[in-house]
Legacy VTK file of the C-alpha trace (Angstrom):
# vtk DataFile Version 3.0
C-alpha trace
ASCII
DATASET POLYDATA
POINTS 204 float
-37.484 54.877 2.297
-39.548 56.383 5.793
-38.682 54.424 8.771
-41.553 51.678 9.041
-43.309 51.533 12.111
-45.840 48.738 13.901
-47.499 48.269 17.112
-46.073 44.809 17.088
-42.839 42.927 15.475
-45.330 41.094 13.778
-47.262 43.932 12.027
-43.613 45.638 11.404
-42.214 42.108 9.819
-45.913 42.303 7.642
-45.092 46.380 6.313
-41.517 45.035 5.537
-42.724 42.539 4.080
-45.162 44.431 1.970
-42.692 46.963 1.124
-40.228 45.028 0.010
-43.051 43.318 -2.737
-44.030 46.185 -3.825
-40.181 47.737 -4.397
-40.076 44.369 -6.257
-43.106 44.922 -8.684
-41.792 47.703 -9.384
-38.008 47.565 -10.283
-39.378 44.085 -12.182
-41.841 46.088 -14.743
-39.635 49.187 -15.070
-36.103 47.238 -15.775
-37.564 43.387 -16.348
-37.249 40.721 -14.195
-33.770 39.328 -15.113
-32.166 42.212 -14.926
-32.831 43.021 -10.898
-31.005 41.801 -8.379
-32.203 41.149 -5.195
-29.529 43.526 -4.245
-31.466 46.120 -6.620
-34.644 45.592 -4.063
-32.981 45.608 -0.889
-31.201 49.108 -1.997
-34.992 50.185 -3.227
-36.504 49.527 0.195
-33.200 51.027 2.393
-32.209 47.487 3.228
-29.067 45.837 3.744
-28.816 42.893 1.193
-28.569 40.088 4.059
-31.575 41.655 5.951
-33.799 41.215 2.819
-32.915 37.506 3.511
-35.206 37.689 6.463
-38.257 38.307 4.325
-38.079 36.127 1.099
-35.079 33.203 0.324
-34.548 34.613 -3.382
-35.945 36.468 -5.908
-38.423 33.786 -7.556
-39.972 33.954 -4.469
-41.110 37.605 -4.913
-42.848 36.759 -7.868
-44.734 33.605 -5.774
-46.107 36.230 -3.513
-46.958 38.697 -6.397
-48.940 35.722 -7.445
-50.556 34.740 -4.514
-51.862 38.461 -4.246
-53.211 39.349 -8.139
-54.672 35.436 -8.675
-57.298 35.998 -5.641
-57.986 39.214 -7.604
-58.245 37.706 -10.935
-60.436 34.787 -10.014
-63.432 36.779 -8.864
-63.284 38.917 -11.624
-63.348 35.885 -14.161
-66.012 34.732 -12.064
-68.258 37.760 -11.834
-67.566 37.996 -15.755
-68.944 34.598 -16.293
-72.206 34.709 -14.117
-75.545 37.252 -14.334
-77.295 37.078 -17.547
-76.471 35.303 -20.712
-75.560 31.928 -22.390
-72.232 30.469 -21.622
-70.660 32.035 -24.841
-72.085 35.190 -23.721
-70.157 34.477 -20.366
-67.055 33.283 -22.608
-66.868 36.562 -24.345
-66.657 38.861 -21.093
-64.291 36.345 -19.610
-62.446 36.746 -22.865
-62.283 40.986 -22.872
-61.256 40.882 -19.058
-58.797 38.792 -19.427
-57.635 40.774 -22.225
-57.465 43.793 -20.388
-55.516 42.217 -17.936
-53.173 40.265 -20.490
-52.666 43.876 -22.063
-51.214 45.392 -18.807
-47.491 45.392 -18.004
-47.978 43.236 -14.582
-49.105 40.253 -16.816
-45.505 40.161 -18.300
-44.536 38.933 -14.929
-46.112 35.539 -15.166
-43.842 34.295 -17.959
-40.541 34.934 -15.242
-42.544 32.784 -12.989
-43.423 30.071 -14.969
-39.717 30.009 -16.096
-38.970 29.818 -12.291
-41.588 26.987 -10.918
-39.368 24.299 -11.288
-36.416 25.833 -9.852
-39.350 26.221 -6.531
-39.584 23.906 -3.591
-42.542 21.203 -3.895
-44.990 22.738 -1.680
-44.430 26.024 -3.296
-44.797 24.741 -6.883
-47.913 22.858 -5.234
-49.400 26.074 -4.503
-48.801 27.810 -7.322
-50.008 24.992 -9.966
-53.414 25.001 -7.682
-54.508 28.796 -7.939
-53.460 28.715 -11.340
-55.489 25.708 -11.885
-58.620 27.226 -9.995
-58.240 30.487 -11.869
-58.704 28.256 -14.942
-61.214 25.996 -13.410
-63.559 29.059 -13.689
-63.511 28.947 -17.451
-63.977 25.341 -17.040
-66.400 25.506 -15.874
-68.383 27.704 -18.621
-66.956 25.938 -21.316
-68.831 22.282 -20.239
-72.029 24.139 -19.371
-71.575 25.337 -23.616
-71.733 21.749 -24.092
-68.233 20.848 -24.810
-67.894 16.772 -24.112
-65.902 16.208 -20.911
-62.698 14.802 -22.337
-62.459 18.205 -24.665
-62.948 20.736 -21.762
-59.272 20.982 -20.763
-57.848 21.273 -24.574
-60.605 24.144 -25.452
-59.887 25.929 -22.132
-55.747 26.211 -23.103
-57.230 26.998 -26.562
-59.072 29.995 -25.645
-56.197 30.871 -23.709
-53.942 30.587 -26.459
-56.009 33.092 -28.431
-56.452 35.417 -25.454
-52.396 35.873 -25.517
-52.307 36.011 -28.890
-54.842 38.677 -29.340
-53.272 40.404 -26.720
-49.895 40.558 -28.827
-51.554 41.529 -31.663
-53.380 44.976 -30.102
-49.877 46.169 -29.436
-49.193 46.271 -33.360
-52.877 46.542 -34.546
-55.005 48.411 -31.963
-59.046 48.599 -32.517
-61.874 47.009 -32.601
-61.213 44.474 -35.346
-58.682 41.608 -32.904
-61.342 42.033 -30.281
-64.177 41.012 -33.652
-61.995 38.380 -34.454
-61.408 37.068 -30.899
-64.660 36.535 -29.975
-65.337 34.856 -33.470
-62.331 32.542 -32.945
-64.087 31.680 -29.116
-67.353 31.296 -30.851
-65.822 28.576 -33.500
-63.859 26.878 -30.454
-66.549 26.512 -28.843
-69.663 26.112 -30.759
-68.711 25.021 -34.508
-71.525 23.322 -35.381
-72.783 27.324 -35.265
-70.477 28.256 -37.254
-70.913 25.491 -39.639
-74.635 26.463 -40.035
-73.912 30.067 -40.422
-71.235 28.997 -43.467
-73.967 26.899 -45.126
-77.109 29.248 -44.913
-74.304 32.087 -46.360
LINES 1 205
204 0 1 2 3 4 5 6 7 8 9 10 11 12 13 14 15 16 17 18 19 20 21 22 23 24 25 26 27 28 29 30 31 32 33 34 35 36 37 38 39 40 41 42 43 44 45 46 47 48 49 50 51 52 53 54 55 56 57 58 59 60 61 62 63 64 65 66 67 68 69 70 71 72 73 74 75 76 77 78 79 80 81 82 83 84 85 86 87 88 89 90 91 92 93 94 95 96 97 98 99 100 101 102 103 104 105 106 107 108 109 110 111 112 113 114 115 116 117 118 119 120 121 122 123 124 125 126 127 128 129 130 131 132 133 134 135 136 137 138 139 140 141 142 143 144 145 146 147 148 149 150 151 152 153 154 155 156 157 158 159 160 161 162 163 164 165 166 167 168 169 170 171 172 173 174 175 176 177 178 179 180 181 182 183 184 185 186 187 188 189 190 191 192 193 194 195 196 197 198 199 200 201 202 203
């Protein structure tokens, strides 16, 4: 790795810091996250082992900061999915396809080590991380009790429609096309509004 250099310690502890994330991301989607030691990113950034202790206490920690940088990301894209024109399913469907997308790339596949990890994590730290994810979900929360879903079912649709997301997700890797993303937004549709679907059934 080029020698980094700052202005200030600060700004040169900052580009370490950086660095030594993004050495992370990488090693973790190329080899999978148990199988890199933080001796495997220290050697990736031209660190000793005991100087990468000066930027992040262990390795779950890397994937708490790879958090805290694609969640910000991910919440104003759900949001700008779920706002402009439309009804609320309308809004539910794009918020379904992005998510998609993004459940369909190979960064998502970190999010299972970390969930693994949180209660291994300090209090404040799992604190943190249980409140962006809990604001990234708000957001579809949010859409699903403006479709009319009674208050005390907004929480069990909103893991629902997850659920399906991941699953449709898993099945486009076997069965790509346009027929899981048909049958996605059918399943959101029925989740969501079944007395439509119930009409639809009788008037077929």
């Amino acid at each position: 790795m080029p020698r980094i250099t700052a202005d200030s310690i600060a700004d040169h502890v900052a580009q370490q810091e950086a660095a030594v994330l993004e050495a992370a991301v990488r090693l973790f989607l190329a080899r999978g996250y148990h199988q890199v030691a933080l001796g495997d990113v220290a050697a990736e950034v031209g660190l000793a082992r005991s100087s990468l202790y000066r930027y992040v206490p262990d390795k779950a920690h890397l994937l708490v900061r790879w958090y805290h940088q694609v969640i910000p990301r991910t919440i104003a894209e759900w949001r700008a999915a779920t706002s402009g024109d439309g009804s609320p399913l309308d809004h539910l469907h794009r918020w379904a396809l992005t998510y998609l997308a993004w459940a369909r790339t190979p960064e998502h596949t970190l999010v299972q080590p970390l969930l693994e990890a949180l209660p291994t994590l300090d209090g404040p730290t799992r604190r943190e991380v249980t409140a962006q994810h809990a604001e990234m979900m708000g957001v579809v929360a949010d859409v699903v009790a403006a479709a009319g879903v009674p208050p005390g079912e907004v929480k069990p649709t909103v893991d629902l429609l997850a659920g399906l997301v991941l699953g449709a997700a898993r099945a486009e890797t076997t069965h790509p096309g346009d027929s899981v993303r048909r049958r996605l937004l059918a399943a959101i549709t029925a989740a969501v509004l079944p007395e439509r679907v119930a009409t639809r059934g009788r008037g077929s």
